[in-house]
N, C-alpha and C positions, 0 to 999 in steps of 0.2 A: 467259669470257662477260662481255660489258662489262654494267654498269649499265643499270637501264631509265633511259629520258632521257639517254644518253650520244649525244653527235651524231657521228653517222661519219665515217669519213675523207671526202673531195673522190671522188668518183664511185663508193662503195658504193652509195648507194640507187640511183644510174644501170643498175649492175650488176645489182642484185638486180630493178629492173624488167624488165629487158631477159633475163633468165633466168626471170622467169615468164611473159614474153612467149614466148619459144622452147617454152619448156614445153607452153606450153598448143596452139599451134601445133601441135607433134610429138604431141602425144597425140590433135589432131584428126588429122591426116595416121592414126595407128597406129588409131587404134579407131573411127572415122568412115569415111574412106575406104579403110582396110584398104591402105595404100602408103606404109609409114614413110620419110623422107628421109633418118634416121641410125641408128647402130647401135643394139641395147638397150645395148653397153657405153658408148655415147656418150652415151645418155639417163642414164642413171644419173652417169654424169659430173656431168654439169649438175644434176643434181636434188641430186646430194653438194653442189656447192659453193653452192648456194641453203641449203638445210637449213644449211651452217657459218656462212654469213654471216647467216640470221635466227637462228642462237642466237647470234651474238656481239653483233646488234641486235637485241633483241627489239622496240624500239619500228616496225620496219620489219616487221614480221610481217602480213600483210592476211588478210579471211575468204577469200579468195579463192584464195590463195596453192596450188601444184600440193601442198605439201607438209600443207595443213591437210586433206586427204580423211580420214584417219584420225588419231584423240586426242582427242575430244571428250570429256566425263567420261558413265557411263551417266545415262539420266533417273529420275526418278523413274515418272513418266507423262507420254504424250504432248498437248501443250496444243491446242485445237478451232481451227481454222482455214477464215475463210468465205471463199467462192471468190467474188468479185469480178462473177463471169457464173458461173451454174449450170453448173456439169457432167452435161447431160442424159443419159441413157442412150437407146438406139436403137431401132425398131422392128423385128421380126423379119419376115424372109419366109424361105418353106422350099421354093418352090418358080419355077418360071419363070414359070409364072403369075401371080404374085403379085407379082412382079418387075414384070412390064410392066402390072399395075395401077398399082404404086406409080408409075410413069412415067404412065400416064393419068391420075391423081389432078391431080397435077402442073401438066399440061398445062390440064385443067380450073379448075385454081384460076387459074392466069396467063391463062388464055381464050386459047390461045396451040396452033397446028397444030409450029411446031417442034418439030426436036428437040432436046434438051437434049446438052452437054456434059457429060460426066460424068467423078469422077477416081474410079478404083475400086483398094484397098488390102486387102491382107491382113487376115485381122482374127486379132489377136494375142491367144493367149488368156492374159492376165496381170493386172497391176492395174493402174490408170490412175490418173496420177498430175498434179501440176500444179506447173510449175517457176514461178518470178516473179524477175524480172529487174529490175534497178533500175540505170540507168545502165552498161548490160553485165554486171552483177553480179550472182550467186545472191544471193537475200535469203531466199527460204523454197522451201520443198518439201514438197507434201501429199497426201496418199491423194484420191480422189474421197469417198471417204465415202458419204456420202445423197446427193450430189450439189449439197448446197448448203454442208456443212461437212466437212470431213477433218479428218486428224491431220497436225499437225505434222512432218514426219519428214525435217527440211533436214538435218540430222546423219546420216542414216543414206542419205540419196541423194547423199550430196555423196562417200562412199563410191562411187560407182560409176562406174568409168574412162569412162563413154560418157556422163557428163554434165557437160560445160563448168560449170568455177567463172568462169569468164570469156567474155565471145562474141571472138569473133574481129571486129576491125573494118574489113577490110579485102576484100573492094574497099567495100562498104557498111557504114559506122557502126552498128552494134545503135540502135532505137529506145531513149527515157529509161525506157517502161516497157513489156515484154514477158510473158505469159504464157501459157505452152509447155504444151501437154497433151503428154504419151505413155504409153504402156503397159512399166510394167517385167516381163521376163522371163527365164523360165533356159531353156537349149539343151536336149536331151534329153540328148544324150552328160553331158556335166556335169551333169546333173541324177540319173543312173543310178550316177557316182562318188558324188555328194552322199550318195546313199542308202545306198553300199556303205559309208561311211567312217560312217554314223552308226550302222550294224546293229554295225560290228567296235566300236562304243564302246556297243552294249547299247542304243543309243534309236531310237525309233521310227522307220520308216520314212515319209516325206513321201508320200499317196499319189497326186499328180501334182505336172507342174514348176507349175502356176498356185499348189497351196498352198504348195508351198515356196516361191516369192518373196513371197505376199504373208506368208506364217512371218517371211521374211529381214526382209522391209521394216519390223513392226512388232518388231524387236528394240530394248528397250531400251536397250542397250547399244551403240552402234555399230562394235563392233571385233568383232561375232559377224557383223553386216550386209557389213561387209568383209570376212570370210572366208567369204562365199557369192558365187555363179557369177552376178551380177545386170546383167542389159544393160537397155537401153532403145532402143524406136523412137519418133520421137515424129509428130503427126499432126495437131496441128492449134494454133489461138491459144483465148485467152480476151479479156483485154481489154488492146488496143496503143495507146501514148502516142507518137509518134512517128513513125509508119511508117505506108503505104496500100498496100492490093493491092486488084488489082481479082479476080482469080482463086485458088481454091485450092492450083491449080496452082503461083502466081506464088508462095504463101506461102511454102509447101514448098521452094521455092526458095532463099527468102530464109532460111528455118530452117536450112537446110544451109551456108550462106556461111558464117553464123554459130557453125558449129559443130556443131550438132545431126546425129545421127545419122537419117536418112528411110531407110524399106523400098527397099530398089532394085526390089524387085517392082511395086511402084506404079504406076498406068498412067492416061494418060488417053482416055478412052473418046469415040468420037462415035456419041450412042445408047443407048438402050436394049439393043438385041439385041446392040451388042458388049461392054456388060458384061454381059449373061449368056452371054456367047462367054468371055471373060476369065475369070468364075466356075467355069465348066466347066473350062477348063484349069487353074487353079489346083488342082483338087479331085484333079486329077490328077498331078498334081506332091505333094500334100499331104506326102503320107507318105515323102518322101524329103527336105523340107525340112529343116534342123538344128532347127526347134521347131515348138512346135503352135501349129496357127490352127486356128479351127472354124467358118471362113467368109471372104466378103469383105464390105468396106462400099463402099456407092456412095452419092457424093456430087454433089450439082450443082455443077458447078466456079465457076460465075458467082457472086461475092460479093454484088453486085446481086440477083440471083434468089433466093438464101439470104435475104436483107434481106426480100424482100416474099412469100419463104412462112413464114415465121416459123416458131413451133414450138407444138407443142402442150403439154400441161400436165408432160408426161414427156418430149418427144423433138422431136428437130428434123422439118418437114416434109419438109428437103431431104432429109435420109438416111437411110439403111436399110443392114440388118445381114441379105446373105443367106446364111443360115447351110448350111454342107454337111449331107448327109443324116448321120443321127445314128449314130453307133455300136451295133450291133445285137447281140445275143448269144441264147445259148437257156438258158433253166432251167426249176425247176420247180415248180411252187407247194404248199406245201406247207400252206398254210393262210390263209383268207382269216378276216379279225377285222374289227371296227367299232371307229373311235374316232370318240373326242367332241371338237370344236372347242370353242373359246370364245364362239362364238355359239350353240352347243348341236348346229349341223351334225352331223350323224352320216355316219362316210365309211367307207365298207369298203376294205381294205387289204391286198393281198396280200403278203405272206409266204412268199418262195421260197426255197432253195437260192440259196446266195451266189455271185457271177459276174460275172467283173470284166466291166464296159462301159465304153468309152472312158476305159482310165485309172484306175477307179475300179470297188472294191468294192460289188455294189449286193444287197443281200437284201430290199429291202421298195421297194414301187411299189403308188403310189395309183390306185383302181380307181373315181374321184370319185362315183358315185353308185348307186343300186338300177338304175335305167336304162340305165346305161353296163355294167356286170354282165350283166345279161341279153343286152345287145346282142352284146358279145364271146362271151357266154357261157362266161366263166372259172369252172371248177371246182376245187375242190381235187383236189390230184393232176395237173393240169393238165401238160401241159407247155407253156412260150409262149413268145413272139419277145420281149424288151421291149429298148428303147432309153433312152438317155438326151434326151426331149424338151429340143431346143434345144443339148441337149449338156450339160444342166443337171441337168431334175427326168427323176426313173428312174419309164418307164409301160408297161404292157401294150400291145405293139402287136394282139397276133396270139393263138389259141389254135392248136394245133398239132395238128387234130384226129386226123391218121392215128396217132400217139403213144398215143390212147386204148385205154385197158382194159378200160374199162366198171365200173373198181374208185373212178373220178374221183366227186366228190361235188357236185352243185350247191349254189349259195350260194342262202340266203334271207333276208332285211333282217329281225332281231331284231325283235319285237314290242316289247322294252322296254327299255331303256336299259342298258348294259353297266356301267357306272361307278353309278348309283342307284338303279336298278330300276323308272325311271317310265317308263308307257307312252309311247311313241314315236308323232310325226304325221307325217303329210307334206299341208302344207297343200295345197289345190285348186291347180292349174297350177302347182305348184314340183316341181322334179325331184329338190330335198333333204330326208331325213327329219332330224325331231328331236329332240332331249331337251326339254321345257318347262320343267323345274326350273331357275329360275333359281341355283337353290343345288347342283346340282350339282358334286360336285367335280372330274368329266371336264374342265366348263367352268371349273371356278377355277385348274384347273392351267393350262393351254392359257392364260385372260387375265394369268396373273400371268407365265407364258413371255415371252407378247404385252410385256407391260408392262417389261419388264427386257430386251426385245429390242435390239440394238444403234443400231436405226435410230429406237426409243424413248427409253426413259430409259437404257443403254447401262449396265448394270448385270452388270458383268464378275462371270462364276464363278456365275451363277443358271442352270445347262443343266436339261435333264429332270429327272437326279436327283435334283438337289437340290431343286430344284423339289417333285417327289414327297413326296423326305423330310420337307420342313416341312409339307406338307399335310397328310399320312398323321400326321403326329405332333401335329396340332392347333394348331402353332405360328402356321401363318398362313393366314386363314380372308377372306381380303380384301387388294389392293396394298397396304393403308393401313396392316396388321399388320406388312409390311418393314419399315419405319422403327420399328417399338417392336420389332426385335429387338434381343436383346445378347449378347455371344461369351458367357456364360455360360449363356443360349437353348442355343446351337448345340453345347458341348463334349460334354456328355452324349450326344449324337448320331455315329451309325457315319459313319464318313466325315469328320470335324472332327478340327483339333488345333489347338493355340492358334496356329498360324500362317493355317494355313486360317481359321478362324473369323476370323479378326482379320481379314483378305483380304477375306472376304464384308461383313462389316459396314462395313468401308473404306468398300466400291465402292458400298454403298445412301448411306452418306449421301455419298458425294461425286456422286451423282446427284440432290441434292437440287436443286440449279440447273442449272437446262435449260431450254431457249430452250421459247417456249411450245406453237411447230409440233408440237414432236415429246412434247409433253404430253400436245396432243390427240389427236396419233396411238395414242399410250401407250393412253389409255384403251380401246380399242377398241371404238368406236362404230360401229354398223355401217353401211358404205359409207362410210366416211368413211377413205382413205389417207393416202400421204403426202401426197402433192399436195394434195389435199381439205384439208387439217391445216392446212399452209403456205399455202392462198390465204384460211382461215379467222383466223389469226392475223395477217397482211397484211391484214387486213380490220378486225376488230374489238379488235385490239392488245392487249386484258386477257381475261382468261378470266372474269371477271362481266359483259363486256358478251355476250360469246357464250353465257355461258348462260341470259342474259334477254332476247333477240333473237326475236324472233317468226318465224313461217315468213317472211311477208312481207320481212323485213329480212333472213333469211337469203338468201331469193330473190335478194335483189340483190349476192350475190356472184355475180362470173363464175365458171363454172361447177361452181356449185352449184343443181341442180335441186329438183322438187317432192320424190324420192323422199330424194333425203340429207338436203332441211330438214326432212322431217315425221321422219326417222331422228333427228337434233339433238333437234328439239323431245321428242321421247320420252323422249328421255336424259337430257337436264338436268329438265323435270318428273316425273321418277321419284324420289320420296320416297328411295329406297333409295341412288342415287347421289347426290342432295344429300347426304345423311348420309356417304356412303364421301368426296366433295370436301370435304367440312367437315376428316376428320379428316384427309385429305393436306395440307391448307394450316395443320394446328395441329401436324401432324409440323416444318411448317418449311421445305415447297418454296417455292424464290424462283424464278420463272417470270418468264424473260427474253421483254421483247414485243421484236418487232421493232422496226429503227431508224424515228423518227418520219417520214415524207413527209417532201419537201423545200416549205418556205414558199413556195408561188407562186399565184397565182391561180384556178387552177385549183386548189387544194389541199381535200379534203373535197368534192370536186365529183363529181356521179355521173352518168356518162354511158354511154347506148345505141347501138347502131351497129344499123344496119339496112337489107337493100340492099347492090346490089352495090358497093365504092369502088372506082373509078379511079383517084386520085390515089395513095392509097397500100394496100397489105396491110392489111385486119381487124389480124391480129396488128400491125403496123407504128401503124396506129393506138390500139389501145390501150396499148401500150407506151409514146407519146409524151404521153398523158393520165397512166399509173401511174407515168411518170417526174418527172410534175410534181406528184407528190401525188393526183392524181384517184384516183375510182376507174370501175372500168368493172361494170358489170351485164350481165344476158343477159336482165331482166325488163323492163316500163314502169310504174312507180308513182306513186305522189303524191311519194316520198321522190327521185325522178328529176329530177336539174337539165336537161339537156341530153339529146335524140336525135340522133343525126348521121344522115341521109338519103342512103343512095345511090341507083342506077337501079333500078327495078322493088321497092319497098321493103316490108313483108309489112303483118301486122298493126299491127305494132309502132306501127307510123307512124301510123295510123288511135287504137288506145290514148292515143299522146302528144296527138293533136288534143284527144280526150275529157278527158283530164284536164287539157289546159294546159300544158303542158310544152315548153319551149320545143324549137322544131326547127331543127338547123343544116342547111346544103347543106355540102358537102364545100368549096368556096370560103371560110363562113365558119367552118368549125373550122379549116381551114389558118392561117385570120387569125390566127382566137383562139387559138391553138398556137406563132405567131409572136408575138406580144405578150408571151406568158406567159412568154418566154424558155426 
């Protein structure tokens, strides 16, 4: 092996590029298009003499290179990665109906009798990932996460034969900056080896292929990631420097020139009715295909039309996720209980006889309320149909009544609280009963679960049990008592040994720093989610301006309504949670605000929309305002700089006159949009 900095002979570096050129080539041809051009013994050839000639030049070694997929050192933990463009998640539909609403919706927003072009795709059920590309280059690789941050996991996908460490430039150059959504996934046949090979070495069985890829994907170590069965299809862009389509279709295209692996099921539709003609056939095919889907998605193919229906607070307008009918099985209920939420919710719960559905082990399905109970009229002893709703959450479809004995037991909604023993309400027109003790401990386990949730303060190794144990043992009596524990708390305790203990206590304070969206969410303030959290924190940047904000001022977040601000305003003037915020922020949490607006004149600027626009999308428009620092409201106030006025425009317009507030015409926001750069 020569020296690092030793300069190579006269046309080694020529060779060793033109060998991971071929490389990466032939592995597109082999794992992409499934139509290799040379032998595996020819491949390996070449891959041998790259690997001799980068150890005899190590300075000639690139992140890229065919031979770096594997040898990375394990991590310790995976580092937070924001996604550049949100990774929304989809709207469901479950039936055809609902199908050709979503297509009416559509129509209606754009004011528009055509029919839409549509590209309609498998829907893969695995985890969704986000490649980023930098001059042709893999730079990173991330989980979707929450959708707005993932983990890091470029080492462990770079691991995966079916993802280019380089794009292919030919016949079209890769754009300077690319990034690639797809969904990683394992085949069934290998996923059934996977299984057999982990039972003969005594470890658990993975109990479908989706948990086992996302198991594989978060492996610390990347040479365990490498030795699982992990493919990808990939489906769509985030944010491209470089490169224009006008079509989704065209994308897709252009993703496969480049390397990327695309469904060859994929189709593009004209219409509504022939993708749910498309849907149909696919469902039918389902179960012979080499992996699971549990649906297809429909997209508008027009990049334009995507542009001006923008997206909602969780999902894009254009697409939809219509899922196949769920997987159904029969058991039998053997006992319906009540638990307590964190908001005090009291939910009855069935308790059956265990039965796999779709995939999965399912003994308990939520029976959501006293009304829903009586409806189905589920008894214990029952026997019933339940599915996996969406394919996801396990629910009572059916009771099964020719099955009865007359030995079945009806259910009745406890008078008093299972967990404290206080009487139970159920307010006038709510269909939920509840526990009122704010001190119960039903409720303290379920918000401190809530609080240590992944999509919260992400506080790895806090499940149910343990959960339990500290509460039952008087350890932690509020979020705020996590952080005053210490592994000498925990050792005395079943279940703890200095390595566990030492784990849990890690993972609490290395969640002391967290972005502030998901602080808010943490707390578990009711109505108030993810979304709700994130356009909250996007709004009022520190957590003492949000909690001295009045309804009014809340009002003027988009959307944020009467019913979440009067929710806010409770929370924060509640004696009790000032006290529990006081001692989170003397524990030592450093609550990340969001990146400040960009300086432009519009910046700090609060603006109304109202009335139909022409010119551009609602969403298109307020985007081009919060792009420039503005902010956008759904209310009209004193606090209101700007109303933009479309055709036929409601109250709003009439408010802004009253208070003075100045009014644009779509003409002059466009100006003022242009000016402000």
């Amino acid at each position: 092996m020569q020296e690092r900095g030793a300069t190579p002979p006269a046309g080694v570096a020529a060779r060793v590029e033109e060998l991971r050129r071929q490389l990466h080539y032939h592995n597109y041809r082999y794992y992409v298009l499934d139509d290799p051009v040379v032998s595996d013994a020819e491949y390996d050839r070449l891959l041998r003499e790259l690997e001799a000639l980068e150890a005899g030049y190590p300075d000639l070694v690139t992140p890229d290179s065919p031979t770096r997929r594997v040898g990375a050192a394990p991590l310790d933990k995976f580092e937070s990665v924001t996604h550049r463009l949100p990774m929304l998640s989809l709207e469901n539909a479950f039936s055809d109906t609902e199908v050709r609403e979503f297509d009416d919706r559509l129509r209606r927003f754009l004011r528009t009798t055509d029919e839409f072009d549509y590209v309609v795709e498998p829907k893969m059920d695995g985890v969704a990932v986000e490649l980023v590309y930098e001059e042709g280059r893999l730079v990173v690789g991330s989980t979707r996460g929450d959708g707005v941050r993932g983990e890091n996991v470029t080492q462990n996908l770079k691991t995966l034969r079916t993802v280019p460490l380089a794009l292919l430039a030919d016949p079209v150059p890769p754009p300077a900056l690319l990034e690639v959504r797809g969904e990683v996934y394992i085949e069934l046949e290998p996923f059934k080896k996977l299984n057999q090979e982990r039972l003969a070495r005594g470890e658990p069985a993975f109990a479908n292929p989706r948990n086992a890829a996302a198991g594989s994907l978060r492996q610390l170590d990347p040479a365990v990631t490498a030795a699982r069965p992990l493919k990808i299809y990939c489906y769509g862009v985030g944010e491209v420097a470089g490169a224009a389509f006008t079509s989704h279709e065209q994308t897709l295209e252009a993703l496969k020139q480049w390397g990327f692996p695309i469904n060859p099921l994929i189709q593009r539709c004209r219409g509504i009715e022939a993708a749910v003609a498309y849907h149909r056939d696919l469902e039918r095919q389902r179960h012979g295909l080499p992996y699971e889907i549990d649906g297809v998605v429909i997209k508008v193919d027009s990049l334009d039309l995507q542009s001006r229906l923008g997206a909602k607070s969780r999902s894009p307008r254009w697409a939809l996720a219509y899922k196949f009918a769920a997987t159904q099985a029969t058991t039998q209920v053997l006992k319906i209980e009540v638990n307590v939420g964190r908001t005090g919710a009291v939910t009855p719960m069935a308790l059956m006889a265990p039965v796999e559905v779709g995939g999965v082990v399912v003994s308990r399905a939520t029976l959501h309320n006293e009304d829903e109970v009586a409806r189905k009229d589920v008894r214990e002893g029952d026997w019933v149909l339940v599915q996996r709703a969406g394919d996801v959450i396990p629910e009572v479809v059916k009771v099964i009544t020719e099955r009865r004995t007359g030995a079945e037991k009806p259910f009745s909604m406890p008078g008093r609280c299972p967990v404290c023993d206080t009487p139970l309400v159920r307010p006038a027109g709510e269909a939920v009963t509840r526990c009122p003790n704010r001190h119960c401990l039903g409720q303290l386990k379920r918000s401190i679960r809530h609080f240590a949730g992944k999509t919260a303060m992400d506080i790895d190794g806090l499940g149910e049990k343990i959960v339990n144990l500290l509460v039952d043992k008087g350890l932690v009596q509020n979020v705020a008592d996590l952080y005053r524990l210490r592994e000498d708390d925990l050792l005395p305790l079943e279940r703890f040994a200095e390595k566990s203990a030492a784990n849990i206590i890690r993972a609490i304070q290395g969640s002391k720093r967290t972005p502030l969206d998901r602080f808010i969410f943490a707390l578990g303030i009711r109505y108030v989610g993810e979304a709700t959290a994130r356009l909250l924190a996007q709004h009022f940047h520190t957590l003492e301006a949000l909690a001295q904000a009045t309804e009014e001022d809340l009002l003027q977040v988009e959307g944020v309504g009467p019913q979440v601000a009067a929710s806010l305003r409770e929370y924060f003037q509640n004696p009790r949670h000032q006290e529990l915020l006081a001692y989170l922020m003397q524990a030592g949490l450093a609550l990340e605000s969001p990146p400040p607006p960009p300086q432009t004149a519009l910046a700090g600027k609060t603006f109304v929309f109202t009335g139909a626009l022409s010119r551009f999308s609602r969403e298109e428009a307020k985007s081009l305002v919060t792009a420039r620092g503005g902010k956008v409201s759904s209310s009209v106030s004193a606090k209101t700089d700007f109303v933009v006025v479309g055709a036929d425009p409601g109250s709003k317009f009439a408010r802004a006159r009253e208070l003075g507030v100045t009014v644009l015409d779509e003409e002059q926001f466009a100006e003022m949009i242009r000016r402000s750069g």
